[in-house]
LUMDOLO-702099 format. One line per field, with one value per residue (C-alpha): residue in three letters; y, x, z. Coordinates in pm, whole numbers, always signed. Example, Ala and Ser with C-alpha at 12.3 -4.5 7.8 and 13.67 -1.06 7.14 Angstrom:
aa = Ala	Ser $
yy = -450	-106 $
xx = +1230	+1367 $
zz = +780	+714 $
This chain:
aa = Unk	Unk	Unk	Unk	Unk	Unk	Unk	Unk	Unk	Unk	Unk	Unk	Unk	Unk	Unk	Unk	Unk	Unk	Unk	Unk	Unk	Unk	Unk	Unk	Unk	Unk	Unk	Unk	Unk	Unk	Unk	Unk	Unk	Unk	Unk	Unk	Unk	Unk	Unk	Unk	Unk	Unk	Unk	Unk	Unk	Unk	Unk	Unk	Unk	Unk	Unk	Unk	Unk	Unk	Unk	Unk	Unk	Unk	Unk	Unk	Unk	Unk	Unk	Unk	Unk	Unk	Unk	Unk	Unk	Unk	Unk	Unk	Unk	Unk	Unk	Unk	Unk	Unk	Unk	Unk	Unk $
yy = +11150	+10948	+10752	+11105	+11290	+10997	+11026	+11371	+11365	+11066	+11259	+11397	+11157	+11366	+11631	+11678	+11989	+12040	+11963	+11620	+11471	+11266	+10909	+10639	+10636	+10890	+11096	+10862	+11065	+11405	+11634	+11757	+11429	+11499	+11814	+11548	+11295	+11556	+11670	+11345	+11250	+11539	+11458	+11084	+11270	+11474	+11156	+10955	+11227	+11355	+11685	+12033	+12113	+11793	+11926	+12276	+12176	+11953	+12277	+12462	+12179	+12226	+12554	+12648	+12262	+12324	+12676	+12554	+12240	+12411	+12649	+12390	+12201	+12511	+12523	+12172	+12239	+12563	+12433	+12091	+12176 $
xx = +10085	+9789	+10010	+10222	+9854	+9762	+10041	+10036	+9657	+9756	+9958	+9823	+9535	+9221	+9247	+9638	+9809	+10198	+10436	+10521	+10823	+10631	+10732	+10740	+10681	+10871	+10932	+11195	+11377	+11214	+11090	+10818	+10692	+10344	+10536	+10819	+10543	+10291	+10636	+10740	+10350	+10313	+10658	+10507	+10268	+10459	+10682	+10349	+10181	+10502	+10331	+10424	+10120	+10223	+10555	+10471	+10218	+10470	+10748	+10504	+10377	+10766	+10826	+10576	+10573	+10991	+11009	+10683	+10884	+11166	+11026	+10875	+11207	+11323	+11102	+11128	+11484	+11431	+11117	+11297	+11689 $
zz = -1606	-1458	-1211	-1112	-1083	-820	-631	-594	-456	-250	-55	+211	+451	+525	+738	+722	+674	+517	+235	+175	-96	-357	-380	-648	-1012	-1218	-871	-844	-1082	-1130	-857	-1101	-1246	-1357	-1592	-1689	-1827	-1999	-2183	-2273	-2386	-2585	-2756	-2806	-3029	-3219	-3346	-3400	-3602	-3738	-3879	-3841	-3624	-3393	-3407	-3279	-2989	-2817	-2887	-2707	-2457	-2385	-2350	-2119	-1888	-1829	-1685	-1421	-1379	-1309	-1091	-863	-851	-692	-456	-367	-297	-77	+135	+244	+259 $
């Protein structure tokens, strides 16, 4: 999440204006990287604390990171097609 949060801050120089496609990293693979990786750390937890509690914050890490990551997928695809 640290490396996807620098690359999305990285991607515009000073002063410039726009959308740009985020490259590197998990972007490689995922148009919403920084939602990909704060899923798949919050599911790290749940295995390594293997509670009900752990269990339920990364169900609900889930269920509100995919729709936004989802979302912004789709707007990926409409703004650059």
């Amino acid at each position: 999440n640290y490396q996807a949060d620098g690359i999305l801050r990285n991607l515009r120089k000073p002063g410039e204006t726009g959308y740009k496609i985020p490259r590197g990293g998990l972007f490689e693979w995922v148009s919403g990287a920084n939602f990909a990786a704060e899923i798949l750390e919050w599911a790290g937890f749940a295995l390594a604390g293997w509670s009900l509690p752990s269990l339920t914050f990364a169900l609900f890490t889930f269920l509100n990171t995919a729709p936004r990551g989802a979302a912004h997928h789709r707007w990926y695809l409409s703004k650059f097609e």
